[in-house]
N, C-alpha and C positions, 0 to 999 in steps of 0.2 A: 513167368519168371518176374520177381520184384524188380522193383527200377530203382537208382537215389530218390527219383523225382514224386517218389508216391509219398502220398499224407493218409492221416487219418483226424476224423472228428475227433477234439478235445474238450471241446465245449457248445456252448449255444445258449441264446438269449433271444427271446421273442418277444414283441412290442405289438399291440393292438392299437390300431390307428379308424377310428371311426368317420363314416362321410357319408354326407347328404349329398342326395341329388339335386338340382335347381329343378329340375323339372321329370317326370316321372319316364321311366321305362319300362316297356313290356313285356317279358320274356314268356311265351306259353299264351298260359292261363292265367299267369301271376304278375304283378306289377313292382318294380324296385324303385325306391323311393332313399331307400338308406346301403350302406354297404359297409362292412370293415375291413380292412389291409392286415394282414399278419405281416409284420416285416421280424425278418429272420437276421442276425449277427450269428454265425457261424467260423469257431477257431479251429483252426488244420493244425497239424505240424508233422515233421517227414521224420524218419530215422535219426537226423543229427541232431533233430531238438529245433530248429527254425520252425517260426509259426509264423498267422497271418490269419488277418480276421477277412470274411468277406460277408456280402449283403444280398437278401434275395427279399421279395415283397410279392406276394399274392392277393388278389379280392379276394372275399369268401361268397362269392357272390350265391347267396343261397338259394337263388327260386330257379339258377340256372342249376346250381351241382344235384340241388335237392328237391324236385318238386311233389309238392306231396300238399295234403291237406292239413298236418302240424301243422301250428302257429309260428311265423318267420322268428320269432323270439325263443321257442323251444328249437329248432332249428338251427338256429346263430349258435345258442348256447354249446349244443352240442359239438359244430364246428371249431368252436374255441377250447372246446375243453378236448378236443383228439388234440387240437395245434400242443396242447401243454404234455399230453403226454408222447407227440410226436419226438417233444425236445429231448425229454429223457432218453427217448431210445435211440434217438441221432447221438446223443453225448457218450452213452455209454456201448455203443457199437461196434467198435473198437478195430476193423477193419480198414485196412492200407492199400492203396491203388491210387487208380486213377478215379476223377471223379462219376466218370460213365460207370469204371465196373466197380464203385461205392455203392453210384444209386442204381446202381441195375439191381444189386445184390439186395439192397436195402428196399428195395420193391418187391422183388421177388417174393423172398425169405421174412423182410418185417413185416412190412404192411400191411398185409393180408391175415394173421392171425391177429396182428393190434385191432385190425376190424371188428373182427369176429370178434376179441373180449370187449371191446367197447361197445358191441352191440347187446351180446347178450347182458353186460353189468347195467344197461339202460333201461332195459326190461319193454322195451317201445318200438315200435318203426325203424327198421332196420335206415340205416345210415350209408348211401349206396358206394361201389366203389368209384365213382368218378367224385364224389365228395372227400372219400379220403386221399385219393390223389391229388383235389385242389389241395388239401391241408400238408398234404407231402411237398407240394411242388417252392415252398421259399426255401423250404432247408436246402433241398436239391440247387437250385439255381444260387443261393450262400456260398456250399461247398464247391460250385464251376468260379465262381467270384474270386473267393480263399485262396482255390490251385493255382491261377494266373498270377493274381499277387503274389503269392509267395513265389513264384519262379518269372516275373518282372514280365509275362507275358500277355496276351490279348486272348481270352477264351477260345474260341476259335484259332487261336495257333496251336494250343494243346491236344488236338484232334486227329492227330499222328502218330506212326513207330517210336518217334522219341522219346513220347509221355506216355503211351499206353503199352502196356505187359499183352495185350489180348486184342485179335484183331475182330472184326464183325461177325465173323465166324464162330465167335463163342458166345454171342448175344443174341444173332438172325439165323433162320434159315428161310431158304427158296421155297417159293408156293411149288408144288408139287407139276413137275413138268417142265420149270422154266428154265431156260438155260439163263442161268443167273448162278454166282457162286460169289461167299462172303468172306474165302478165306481165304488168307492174304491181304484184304483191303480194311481200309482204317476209314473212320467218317473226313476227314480231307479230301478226300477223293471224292465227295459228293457234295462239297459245298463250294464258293464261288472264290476264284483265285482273288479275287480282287471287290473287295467290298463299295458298291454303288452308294455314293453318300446321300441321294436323293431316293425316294422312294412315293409312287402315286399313293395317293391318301383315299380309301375308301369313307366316306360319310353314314353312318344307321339313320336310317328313316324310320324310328320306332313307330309302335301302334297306335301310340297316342300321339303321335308326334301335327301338329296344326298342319296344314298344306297350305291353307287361304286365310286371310283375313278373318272370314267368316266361322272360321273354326275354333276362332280365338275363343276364350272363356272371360277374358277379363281380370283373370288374376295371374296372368303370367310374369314372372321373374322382369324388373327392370334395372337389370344389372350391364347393361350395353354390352352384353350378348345376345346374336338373332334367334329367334324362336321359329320363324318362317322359312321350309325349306329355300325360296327363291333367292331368302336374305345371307343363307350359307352358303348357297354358291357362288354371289355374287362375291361376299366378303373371301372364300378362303381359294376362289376358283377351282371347284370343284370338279372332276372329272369321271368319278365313279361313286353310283348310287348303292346301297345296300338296302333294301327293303323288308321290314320284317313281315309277315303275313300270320294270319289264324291260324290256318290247316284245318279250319272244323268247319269253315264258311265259305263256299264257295265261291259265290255272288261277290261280296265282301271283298274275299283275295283278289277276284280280278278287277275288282273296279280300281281299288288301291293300287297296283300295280300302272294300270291306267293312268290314273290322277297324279302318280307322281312322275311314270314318263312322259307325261304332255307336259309339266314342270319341266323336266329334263332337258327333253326338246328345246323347249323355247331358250333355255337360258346355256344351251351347247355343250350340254353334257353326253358325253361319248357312253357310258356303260353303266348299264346294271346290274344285281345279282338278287335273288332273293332266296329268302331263308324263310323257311315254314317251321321251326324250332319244335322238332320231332311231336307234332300233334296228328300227322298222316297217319293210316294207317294201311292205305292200298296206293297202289302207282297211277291207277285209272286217276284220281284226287289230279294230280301233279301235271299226266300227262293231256288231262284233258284241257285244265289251265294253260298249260302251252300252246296246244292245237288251236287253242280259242282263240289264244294271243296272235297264233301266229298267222291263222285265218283274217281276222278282224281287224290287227295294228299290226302287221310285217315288221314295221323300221323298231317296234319296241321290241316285237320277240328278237330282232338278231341285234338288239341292244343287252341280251339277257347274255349276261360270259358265262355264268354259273347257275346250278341251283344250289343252296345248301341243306344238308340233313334234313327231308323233310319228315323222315320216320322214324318209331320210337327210339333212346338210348340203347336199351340190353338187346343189342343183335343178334346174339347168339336165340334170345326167345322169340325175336322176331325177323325170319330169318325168308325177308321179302326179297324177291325176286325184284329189281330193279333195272334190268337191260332196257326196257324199253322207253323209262327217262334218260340212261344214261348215252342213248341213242338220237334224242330231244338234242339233251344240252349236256356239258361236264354235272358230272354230280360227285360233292364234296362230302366226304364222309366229317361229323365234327363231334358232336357226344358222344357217339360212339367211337371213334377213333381213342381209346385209349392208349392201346398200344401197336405194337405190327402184328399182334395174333390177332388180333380183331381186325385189322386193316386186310389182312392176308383174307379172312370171311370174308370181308367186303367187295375184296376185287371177284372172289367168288361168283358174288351173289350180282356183280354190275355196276358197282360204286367204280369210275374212273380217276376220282381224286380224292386228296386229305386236306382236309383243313387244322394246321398243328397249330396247336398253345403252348404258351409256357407252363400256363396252369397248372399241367398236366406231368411237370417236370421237365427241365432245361434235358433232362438224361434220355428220356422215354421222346422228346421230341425231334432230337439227333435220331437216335435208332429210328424212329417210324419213318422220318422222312428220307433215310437212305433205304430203307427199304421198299418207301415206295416209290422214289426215284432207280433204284435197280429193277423196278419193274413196271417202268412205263409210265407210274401215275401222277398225274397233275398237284403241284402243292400248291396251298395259298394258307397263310397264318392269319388266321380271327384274333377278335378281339376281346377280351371280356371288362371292355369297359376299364383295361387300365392307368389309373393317375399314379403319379409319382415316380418311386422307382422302378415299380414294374412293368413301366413303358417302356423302359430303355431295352432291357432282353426282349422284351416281344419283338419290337423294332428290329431290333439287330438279328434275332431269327430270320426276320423275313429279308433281309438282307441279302443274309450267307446263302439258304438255300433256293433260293431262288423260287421265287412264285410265279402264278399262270397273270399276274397286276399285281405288283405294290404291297398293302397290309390294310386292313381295316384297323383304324385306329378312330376313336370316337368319347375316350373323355374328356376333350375337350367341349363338347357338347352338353356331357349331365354333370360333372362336377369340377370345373374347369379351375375356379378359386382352391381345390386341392392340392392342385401340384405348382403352386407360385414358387417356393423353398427351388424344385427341381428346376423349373423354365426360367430361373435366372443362371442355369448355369448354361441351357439346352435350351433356348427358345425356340429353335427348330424343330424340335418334339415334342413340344406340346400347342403349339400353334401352326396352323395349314398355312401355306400360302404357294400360290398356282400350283390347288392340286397335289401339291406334294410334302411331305415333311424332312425335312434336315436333316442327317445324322452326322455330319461334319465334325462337332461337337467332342462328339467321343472318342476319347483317346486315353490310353494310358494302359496299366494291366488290368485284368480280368475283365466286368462289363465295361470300362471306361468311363463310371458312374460319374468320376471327381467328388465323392462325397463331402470331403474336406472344404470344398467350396460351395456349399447349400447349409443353408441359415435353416435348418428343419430342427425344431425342437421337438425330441419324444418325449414319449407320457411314459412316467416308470414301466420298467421290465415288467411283463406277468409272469413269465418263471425264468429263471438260469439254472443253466443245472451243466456238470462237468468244471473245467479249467477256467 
């Protein structure tokens, strides 16, 4: 049943924001050096004719959504050129609700054939669906922006019977056997009464990333920011490590591992996590790493809280058996987790947690994680490296629904001079300090962005299309 309270898209405006990295990162097989922000302006307006613009901003971070042997500049391109015709189909979409059952719908139903013509009019290397979800994901987190605004509230308060026509019931169902049941309950019911203004800060220890002195090259950034793990922890007092690994090298992975908890160690840091960014391809890889660790350095393996995704994206083709890491240590589903149908495989197959993005949509990260908090499993929200606006929802996700630690939060690290405009209004969110980041800051309706109060000049619109 409609509500007063429901909108619909009327318009939308998207701005390309390009950024360097000060120093490189390594995701895979591939190295990111550059990035660009799709920031999204998205107009609502409800039955009476009131409107309200709201803002959403995603990376396109390519060699994460997209890895492939294209060149990162045929690949960008193609990223940008879905975002342009993403806008068209958000503007003329034409569909009233709430924002969950907008983008549920608009997931659903659009996106998946926009794919499909965009791939075959490319005549190339298909374009995979976690890429167009990144490309989906500003409009999506625009229109949660827009609803609060217009109805003077905080996104997260619209999460209820008040504002939604349609309970979880019409978006989830239970893995097969669970006593678990979605109708009747709304996402409020799964997120935190009362939002913790503090949040522990996880740090990326990329692949390239120096550990010693002696690692140095000589041509590092001297912009009085550290380059030297010891010097990040000292400066932001650090408490949780994130380590990236190979997956292809064994040797390699454990030494790393190694070298940065003896770092850790010395300088009293409580925890680490590492992430093999899906180059695994069997569990033996993972679980042996562990056994090794745990045989050889005890205090670093029961330093390890997580593992993350260490095996390929498309789950459904690779469809590994994982109980006996996730019997190791928590194991975080994260390119793969696009939605709760894949998550629901997951828990399947031995994944005991989710690691959400916004990335992936403000919409699709609500649903997954009440879905897998009604079934037991462990959350924690990654990072994908974001500056500016689209720190602020990341943040604020891992707020509400509650993580197994804190948030990994890390551009402050590779592009840190990007989000100045933002950190004068938020210096809490873009700067560590004991371990933890701020969220105090934000306040008002929808993200609590205070846009109005950040000196950021954009570069003209690349398309508007609608009101």
């Amino acid at each position: 049943m409609a509500k007063p309270t429901d909108v619909k898209v009327i318009g939308v405006t998207v701005y390309f924001l390009p950024v360097r990295t000060r120093v490189p990162l390594k995701f895979g097989t591939e190295t990111l050096t550059e990035v660009t922000c799709a920031r999204v302006r998205v107009r609502v307006a409800d039955g009476l004719g009131h409107a309200a613009d709201g803002w959403g901003e995603t990376p396109l971070s390519v060699q994460w959504v997209w890895p492939s042997s294209q060149s990162f500049a045929q690949r960008q391109d193609r990223l940008k050129s879905f975002c342009l015709t993403l806008a068209h189909a958000w503007a003329s979409f034409g569909q009233a609700g709430h924002p969950i059952e907008v983008g549920s719908d608009f997931k659903e139903e659009v996106l998946p054939p926009l794919l499909a013509e965009a791939n075959r009019a490319a005549g190339a290397k298909a374009m995979p669906d976690l890429a167009a979800l990144v490309c989906c994901s500003p409009f999506d987190i625009a229109l949660h922006d827009a609803f609060g605004i217009l109805h003077g509230r905080s996104v997260y308060e619209t999460y209820g019977p008040a504002f939604m026509s349609q309970d979880l019931g019409a978006f989830l169902s239970p893995a097969e056997g669970a006593a678990v049941s979605f109708r009747g309950k709304y996402p409020d019911e799964f997120l935190a009464r009362q939002r913790p203004d503090r949040l522990r800060a996880w740090h990326l220890v990329g692949g390239l990333d120096p550990l010693e002195p002696s690692h140095l090259g000589g041509d590092e950034p001297e912009d009085g920011v550290p380059i030297l793990l010891a010097d990040w922890i000292r400066q932001d007092g650090l408490n949780c490590l994130k380590v990236k690994l190979r997956g292809n090298d064994a040797d390699w992975d454990f030494r790393r591992v190694v070298e940065v908890g003896r770092i850790a160690v010395e300088h009293g840091v409580q925890w680490l996590s590492t992430d093999f960014n899906c180059t695994v391809t069997e569990s033996a890889y993972v679980t042996d790493l562990l056994d090794r660790l745990r045989d050889e350095h005890p205090r670093l393996f029961g330093m390890i809280l997580y593992v993350e995704q260490p095996f390929p994206y498309d789950l459904d083709r690779h469809r590994i058996d994982v109980h006996a890491v996730s019997a190791r240590k928590p194991l975080f589903l994260d390119e793969s987790a696009h939605d709760w149908r894949l998550i629901r495989l997951g828990r399947t197959l031995g994944w005991s947690g989710v690691a959400l993005k916004t990335c992936k949509t403000q919409t699709e990260a609500i649903l997954s994680g009440c879905w897998a908090k009604a079934h037991g499993m462990t959350l924690m929200v990654q990072d994908l490296t974001n500056p500016m606006l689209a720190q602020i929802p990341h943040v604020l996700l891992a707020a509400q629904v509650g993580t197994i630690m804190g948030v990994e939060t890390n551009a402050m690290q590779f592009y840190p001079a990007a989000s100045r405009a933002e950190a004068a209004v938020h210096p809490g969110l873009y700067r560590r300090r004991a371990g933890t980041v701020d969220l105090s800051t934000l306040r008002g309706p929808g993200f609590g962005y205070r846009l109005a109060e950040m000196q950021r000049k954009l570069p003209p619109p690349a398309v508007t299309a609608g009101a």
